[in-house]
C-alpha positions in Angstrom: -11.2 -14.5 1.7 -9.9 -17.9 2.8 -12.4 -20.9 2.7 -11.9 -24.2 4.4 -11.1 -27.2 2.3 -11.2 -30.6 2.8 -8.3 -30.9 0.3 -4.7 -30.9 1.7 -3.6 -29.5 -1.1 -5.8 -26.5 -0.9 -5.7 -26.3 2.6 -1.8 -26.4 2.0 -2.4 -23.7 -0.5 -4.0 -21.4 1.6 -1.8 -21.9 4.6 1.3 -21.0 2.4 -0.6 -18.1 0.6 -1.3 -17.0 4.4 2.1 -16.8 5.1 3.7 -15.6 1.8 1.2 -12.2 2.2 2.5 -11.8 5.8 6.1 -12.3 4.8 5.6 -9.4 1.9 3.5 -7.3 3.8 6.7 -7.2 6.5 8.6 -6.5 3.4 7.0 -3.6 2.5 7.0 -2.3 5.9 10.6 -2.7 6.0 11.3 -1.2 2.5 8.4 2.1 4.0 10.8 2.6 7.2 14.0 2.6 5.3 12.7 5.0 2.5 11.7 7.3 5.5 15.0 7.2 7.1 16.9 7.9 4.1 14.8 10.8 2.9 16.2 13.7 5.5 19.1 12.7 3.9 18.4 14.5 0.1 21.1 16.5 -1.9 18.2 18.8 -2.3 17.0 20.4 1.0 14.8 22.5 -0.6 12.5 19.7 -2.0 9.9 19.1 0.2 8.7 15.1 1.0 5.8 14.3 0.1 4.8 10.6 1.5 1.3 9.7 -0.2 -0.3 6.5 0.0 -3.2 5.8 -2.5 -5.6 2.9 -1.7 -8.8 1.2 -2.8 -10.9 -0.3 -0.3 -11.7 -3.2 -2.2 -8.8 -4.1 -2.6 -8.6 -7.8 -2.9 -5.2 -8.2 -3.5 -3.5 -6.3 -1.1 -6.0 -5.4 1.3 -5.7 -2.0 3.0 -5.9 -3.1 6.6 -2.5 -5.1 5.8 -0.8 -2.3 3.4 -1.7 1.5 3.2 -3.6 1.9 6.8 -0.5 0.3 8.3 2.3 1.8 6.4 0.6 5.6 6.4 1.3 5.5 10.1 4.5 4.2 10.1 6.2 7.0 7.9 6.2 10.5 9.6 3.8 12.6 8.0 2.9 10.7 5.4 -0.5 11.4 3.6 -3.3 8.2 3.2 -5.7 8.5 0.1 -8.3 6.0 0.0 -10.6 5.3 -3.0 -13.8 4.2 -1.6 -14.7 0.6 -3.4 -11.8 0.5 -5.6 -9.8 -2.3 -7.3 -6.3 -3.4 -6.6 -5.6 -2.0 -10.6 -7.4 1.3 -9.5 -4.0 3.2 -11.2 -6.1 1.8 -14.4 -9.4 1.9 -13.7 -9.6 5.0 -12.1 -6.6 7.0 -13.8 -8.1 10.2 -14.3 -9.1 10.4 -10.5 -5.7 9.2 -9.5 -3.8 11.6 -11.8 -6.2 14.9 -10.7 -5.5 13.4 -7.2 -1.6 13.3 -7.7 -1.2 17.0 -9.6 -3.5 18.1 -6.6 -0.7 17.0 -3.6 1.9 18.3 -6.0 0.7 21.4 -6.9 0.3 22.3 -3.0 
């Protein structure tokens, strides 16, 4: 959360950390619709695609309004997991959810 200063440099700070997260949050996006567009194209038709997005809620870091809601809708049937109050780390903090999660999609 951003909080007004009455520093420039902090309010410089925050106005560049504003636009830094936007600039890699269209990066992301762009990298997402490029990995969907490629993947019709596998050596190995008989794979299937799996597109899963896991995400915490509480993520502070990347938050999911601006990363995983967005992205889940851009890739064609792409599946959205989210972990309700979860970390950005929640790979670490929440691995043995994750991984029963993750053998659960592959296993269907």
């Amino acid at each position: 959360m951003c909080q007004e200063s009455s520093s420039p440099t902090r309010r410089s700070f925050l106005s560049t950390s504003a636009a830094g997260a936007a600039t890699n949050v269209a990066t992301q996006l762009a990298a997402i619709g490029s990995a969907d567009a490629q993947s019709s194209k596998t050596k190995r038709g008989d794979l299937p695609k799996i597109t899963l997005f896991l995400h915490g809620d509480d993520d502070q870091i990347v938050p999911i309004g601006a990363a995983a809601m967005l992205a889940s809708k851009i890739v064609k049937g792409a599946k959205l997991k989210i972990y309700k109050g979860a970390p950005h780390g929640m790979c670490t903090t929440l691995k043995d959810q994750v991984n029963e999660d993750l053998l659960a999609i592959i296993r269907n």
